[in-house]
N, C-alpha and C positions, 0 to 999 in steps of 0.2 A: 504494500500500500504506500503509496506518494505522498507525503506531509508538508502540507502545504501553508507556510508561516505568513499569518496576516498581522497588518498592525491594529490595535487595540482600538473601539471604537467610541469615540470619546466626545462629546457635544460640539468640541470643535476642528473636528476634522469627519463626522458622520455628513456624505453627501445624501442630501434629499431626492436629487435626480438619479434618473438612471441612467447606463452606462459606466457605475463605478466599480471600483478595486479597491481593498487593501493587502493586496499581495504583492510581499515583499519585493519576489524579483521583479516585477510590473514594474512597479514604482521605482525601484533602483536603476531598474534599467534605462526609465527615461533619462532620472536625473542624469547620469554617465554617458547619454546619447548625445545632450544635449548642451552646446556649445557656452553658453550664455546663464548663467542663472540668475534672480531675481531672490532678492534677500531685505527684509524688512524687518524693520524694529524700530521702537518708539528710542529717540536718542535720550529723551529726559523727562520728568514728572512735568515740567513746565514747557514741551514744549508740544503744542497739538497736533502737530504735524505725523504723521510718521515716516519713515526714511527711507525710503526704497533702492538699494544701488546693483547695478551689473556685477556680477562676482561670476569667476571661473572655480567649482567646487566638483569635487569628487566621492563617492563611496569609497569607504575601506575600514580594513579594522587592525589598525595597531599591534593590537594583545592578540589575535587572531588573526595570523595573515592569511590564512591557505582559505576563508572565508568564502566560499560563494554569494553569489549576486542575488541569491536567497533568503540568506539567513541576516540576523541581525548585525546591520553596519553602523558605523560613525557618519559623519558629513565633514570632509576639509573643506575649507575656502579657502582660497591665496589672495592676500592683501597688502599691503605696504603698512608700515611700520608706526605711523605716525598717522594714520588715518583716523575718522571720525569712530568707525564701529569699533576698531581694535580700542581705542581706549576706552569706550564705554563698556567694551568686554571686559578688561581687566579689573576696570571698577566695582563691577560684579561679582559681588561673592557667592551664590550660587552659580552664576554664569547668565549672558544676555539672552534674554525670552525673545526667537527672533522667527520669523517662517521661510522657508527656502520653494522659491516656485519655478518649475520647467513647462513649456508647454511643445512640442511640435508637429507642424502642421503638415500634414501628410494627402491631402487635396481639397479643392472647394467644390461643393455641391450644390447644384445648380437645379433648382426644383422648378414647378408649372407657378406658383405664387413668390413672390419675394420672403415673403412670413416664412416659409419652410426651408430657405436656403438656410446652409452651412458648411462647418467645417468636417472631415476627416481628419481627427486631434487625438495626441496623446498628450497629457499633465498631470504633474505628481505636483502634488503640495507637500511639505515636512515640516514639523515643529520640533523647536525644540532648544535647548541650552547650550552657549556656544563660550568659550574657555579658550584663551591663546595656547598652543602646543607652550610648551617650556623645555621638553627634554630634546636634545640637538639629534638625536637619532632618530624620533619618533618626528620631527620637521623635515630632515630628509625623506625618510619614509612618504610622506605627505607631499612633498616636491615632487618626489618622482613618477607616485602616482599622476597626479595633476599633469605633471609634464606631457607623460605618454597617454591622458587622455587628449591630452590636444592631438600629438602626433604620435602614434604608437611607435614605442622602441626610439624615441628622441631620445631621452634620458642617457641612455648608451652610447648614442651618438651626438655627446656635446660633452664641453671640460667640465667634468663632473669632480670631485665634489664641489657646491660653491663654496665659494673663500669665506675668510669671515667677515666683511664687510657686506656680502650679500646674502650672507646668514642672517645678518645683525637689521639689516635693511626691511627685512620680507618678515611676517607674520603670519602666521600659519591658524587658525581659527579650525578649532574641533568641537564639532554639532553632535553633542548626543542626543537623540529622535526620541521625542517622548511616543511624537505618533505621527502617523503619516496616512494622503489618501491620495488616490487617483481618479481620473474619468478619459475615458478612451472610446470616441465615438468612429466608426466604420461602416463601408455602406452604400447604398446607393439613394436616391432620392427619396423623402416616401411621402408623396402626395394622396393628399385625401379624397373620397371617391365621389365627391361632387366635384371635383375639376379633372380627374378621370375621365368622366363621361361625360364631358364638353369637347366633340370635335374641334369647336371653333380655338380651342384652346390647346387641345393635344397635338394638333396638326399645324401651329403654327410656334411653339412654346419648344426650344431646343430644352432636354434634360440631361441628366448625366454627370460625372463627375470629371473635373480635371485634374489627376493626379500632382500633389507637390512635394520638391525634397530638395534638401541644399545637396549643392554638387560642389566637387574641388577641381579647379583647373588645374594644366601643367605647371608643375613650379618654375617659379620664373628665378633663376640665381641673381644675385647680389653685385655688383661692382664689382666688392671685394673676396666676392666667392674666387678661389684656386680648385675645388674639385670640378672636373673635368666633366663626370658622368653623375648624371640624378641617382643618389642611392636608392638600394635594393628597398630598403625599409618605407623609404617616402614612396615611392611607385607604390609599392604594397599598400600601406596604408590610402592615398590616392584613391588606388583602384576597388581597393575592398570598400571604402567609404561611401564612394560611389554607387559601389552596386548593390551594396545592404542599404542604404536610403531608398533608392529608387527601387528595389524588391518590397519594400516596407508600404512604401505607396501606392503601389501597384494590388497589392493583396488588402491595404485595406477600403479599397472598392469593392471589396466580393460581402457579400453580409457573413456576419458573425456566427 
């Protein structure tokens, strides 16, 4: 039997709609898909606003490295050293109460009504308590991840370890997930059976969906680039990126 680990469902991460998840590898696997993450937290008692900033963050687990994409993860973020959330983290003695949001969008759907357009979407929300790494192993550890989730097998391929001055520079923010939820809509149009059975409307009304998904071009080198030929690894990465995107999008036109 398959044991399937969800996260815990709790008033503020329970979705009302449907199309949701709280399974773990669902969820992780967006956050780790997805290029860009969205990180919020109130920065002070006095200030009303809440904070929203782009942050590059990754899955992983420290104390459990051999961890799959299933089971219970951290959240790193990579930030600079002197930034707004890192010091309100540090201020925190429990750790900052902050939510980490992915979304990506995998086609637009194109219905007989405007009301029934949409997306084919995957997003994971996370919450949860966020702490600066402190110990310099457990920051590398967290670099390197992040690294090769931008470009797999980077990390290897650049002067590693960093020095201390870009040890000293860079802050490392570790999210333990109280809770976490997703929603993942796939599919084709679904118009309702009063504009169905309107000729004047089915026959003149394109439907269907247009598949979406970010793509990577060829890499273009540097001025100061001296290697000659595009590594094995970048190609790799490149071409798998490309084709597990665009496989992703493609299959989530088919209904569930």
């Amino acid at each position: 039997m398959v044991r399937t680990l969800e996260y815990p469902k709790k008033p503020q991460n329970t979705v009302k709609r449907y199309n949701r998840t709280y399974d773990l590898g669902a969820i992780h696997s967006i956050i780790n898909t997805t290029s860009v993450l969205h990180v919020s937290f109130a920065p002070s008692a006095d200030d009303p606003f809440p904070a929203i900033l782009p942050m590059i963050g990754v899955m992983g687990s420290y104390e459990y490295p051999s961890s799959g994409i299933d089971e219970p993860l951290d959240c790193y973020l990579h930030g600079y050293v002197s930034s707004r959330i890192m010091r309100v983290a540090r201020e925190s003695e429990k750790g900052l109460a902050l939510c980490v949001a992915a979304t990506k969008v995998d086609g637009i759907v194109l219905s007989l009504t405007p009301n029934s357009h949409s997306y084919n979407y995957r997003s994971a929300v996370l919450q949860g308590y966020a702490k600066p790494v402190e110990k310099d192993d457990e920051k590398v550890y967290a670099m390197q991840l992040i690294t090769n989730k931008v470009v797999s097998g980077r990390w290897d391929n650049t002067r590693v370890p960093p020095d201390n001055v870009e040890m000293t520079s860079t802050t490392i923010l570790k999210v333990k997930i109280e809770t976490g939820s997703g929603k993942i809509r796939q599919g084709e149009p679904h118009d309702e059976a009063k504009d169905l059975n309107r000729d004047e409307v089915t026959e003149r009304v394109w439907t269907g969906v247009v598949p979406v998904y970010e793509a990577l071009e060829a890499p273009v080198p540097n001025a100061t680039n001296k290697v000659k030929e595009v590594p094995a690894y970048l190609e790799s990465h490149v071409s798998q990126t490309n084709n597990g995107n665009r496989e992703a999008a493609l299959n989530a036109v088919k209904e569930p």
